[in-house]
C-alpha positions, -999 to +999 in steps of 0.1 A: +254-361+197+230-331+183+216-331+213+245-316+234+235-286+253+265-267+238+242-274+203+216-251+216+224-218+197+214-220+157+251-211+145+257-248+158+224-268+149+226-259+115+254-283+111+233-308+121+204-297+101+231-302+073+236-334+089+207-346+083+198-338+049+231-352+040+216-385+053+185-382+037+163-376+066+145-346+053+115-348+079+140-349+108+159-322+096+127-297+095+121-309+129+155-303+142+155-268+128+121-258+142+135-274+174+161-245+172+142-215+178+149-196+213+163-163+229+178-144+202+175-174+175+169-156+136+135-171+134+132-159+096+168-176+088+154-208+103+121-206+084+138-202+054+159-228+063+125-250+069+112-240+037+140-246+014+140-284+027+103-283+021+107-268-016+133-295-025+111-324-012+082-313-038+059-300-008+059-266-018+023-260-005+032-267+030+064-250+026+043-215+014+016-224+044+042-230+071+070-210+064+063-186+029+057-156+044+073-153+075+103-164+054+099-131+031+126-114+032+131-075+015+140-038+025+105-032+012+072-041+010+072-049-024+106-066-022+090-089+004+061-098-021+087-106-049+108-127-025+075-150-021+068-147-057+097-159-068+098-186-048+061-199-052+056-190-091+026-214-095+004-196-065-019-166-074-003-128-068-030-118-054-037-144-029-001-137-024-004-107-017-035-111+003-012-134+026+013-104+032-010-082+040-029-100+064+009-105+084+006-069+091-027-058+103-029-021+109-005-012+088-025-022+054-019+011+038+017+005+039+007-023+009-005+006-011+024+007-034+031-028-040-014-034-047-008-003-073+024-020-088+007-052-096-024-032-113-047-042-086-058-006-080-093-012-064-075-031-035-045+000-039-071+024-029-091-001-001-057-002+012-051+035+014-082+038+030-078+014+055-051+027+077-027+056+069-005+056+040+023+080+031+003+111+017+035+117-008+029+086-023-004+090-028+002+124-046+028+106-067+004+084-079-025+109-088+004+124-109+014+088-127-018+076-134-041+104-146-040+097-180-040+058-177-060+055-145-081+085-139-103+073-112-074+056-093-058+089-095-085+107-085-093+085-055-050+087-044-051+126-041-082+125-022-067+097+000-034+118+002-054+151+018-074+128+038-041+115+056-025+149+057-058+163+074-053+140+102-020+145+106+002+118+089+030+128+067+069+130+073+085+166+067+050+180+054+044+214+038+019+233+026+033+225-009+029+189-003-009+199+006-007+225-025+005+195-046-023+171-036-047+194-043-036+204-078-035+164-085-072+158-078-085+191-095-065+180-124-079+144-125-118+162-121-109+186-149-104+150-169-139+137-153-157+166-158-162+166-116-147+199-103-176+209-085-181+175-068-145+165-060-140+206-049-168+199-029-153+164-011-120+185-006-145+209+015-159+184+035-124+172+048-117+206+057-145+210+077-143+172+094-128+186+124-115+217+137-075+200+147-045+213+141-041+190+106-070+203+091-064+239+101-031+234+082-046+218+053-077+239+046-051+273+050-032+255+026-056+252-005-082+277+005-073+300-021-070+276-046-106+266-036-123+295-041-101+302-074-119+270-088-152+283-069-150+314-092-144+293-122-176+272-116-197+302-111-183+316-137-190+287-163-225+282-145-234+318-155-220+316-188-242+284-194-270+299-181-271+327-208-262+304-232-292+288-223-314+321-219-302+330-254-309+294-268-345+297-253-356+334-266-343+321-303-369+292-307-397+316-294 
């Protein structure tokens, strides 16, 4: 009887997917469910559907290999990594993670956030780096972690005027380019690297001559020279120091 034609759509098979369990035949059931997919089938309601019989017959590791991820559901990336979490609480969050990203290729910087809110910042930052992430919450981050994570910080701003200088960004201004800006001088005030990160900030400007990076570099070239000044200015004041430090032990 579950195989009647008019049993094709999944708003029907389900029943008998419930049919099933209810007589014990778990295996079947998985089967019959799988069986279901189609023409505009919810794949993702049938995985978790699969998976849930899984989980309750102790096989959670075929359950997370089979159907774990594509079974994630969320309005976010994050929300889809908690969704799996939750649900496999023995399994590693990283490797977890590493799962979800890997669904996704070419869109790894959109993992950004979630990498940064599980404290894996090195793999935050590859991910950044690896295809375009929003430059606003890159800036955000510079301005969260300088104090706790300066070199994370440091390595979000720069990531944040490397995807506005190639054009990335939704409803960008030259204050979201001001802001960036101001986030990695502040974290090389901390690191004592002004002239070096002022200096990487240069190089971006000059990667190309496109319509990005003409926005960007008009955006913080006064604020580059500013800090320009400031280093000469310190350079010249160590430099007499110096002088003067020299002339009293002769």
């Amino acid at each position: 009887m579950l195989e009647l034609p008019r049993y094709s759509s999944w708003h029907y098979r389900r029943y008998g997917v419930e049919a099933l369990l209810a007589m014990g035949r778990k295996a079947e059931s998985v089967q019959y469910a799988d069986a279901s997919r189609g023409l505009n089938q919810p794949d993702s309601v049938i995985d978790q559907a699969c998976e849930e019989i899984l989980i309750s017959s102790g096989l959670c590791e075929e359950a997370y290999r089979r159907y774990g991820l594509s079974a994630a559901v969320g309005n976010s990336y994050i929300a889809r990594f908690r969704s799996v979490a939750k649900r496999y609480p023995m399994k590693d969050k990283l490797q977890i993670l590493s799962d979800l990203i890997a669904t996704t290729p070419g869109e790894e910087g959109k993992w950004f956030a979630t990498a940064k809110e599980l404290g894996f910042y090195d793999l935050a930052l590859e991910l950044a780096n690896r295809s375009p992430c929003d430059p606003k919450t890159l800036t955000r981050a510079a301005r969260d972690y300088l104090d706790s994570e300066p070199a994370f910080a440091l390595g979000s701003a720069i990531a944040a005027l490397r995807w506005l200088s190639e054009g990335w960004g939704y409803e960008v201004t030259s204050i979201d380019v001001e802001e960036a800006y101001d986030r990695a001088m502040d974290v090389a005030a901390k690191l004592n690297m002004v002239g070096d990160v002022n200096e990487r900030i240069r190089q971006l400007g000059e990667a190309s001559d496109n319509i990005a990076v003409q926005f960007v570099r008009k955006a913080v070239q006064e604020r580059m020279r500013a800090a320009y000044k400031v280093l000469h200015y310190l350079q010249e004041q160590q430099d007499i120091h110096l002088e003067v430090k020299a002339r009293k032990v002769t």
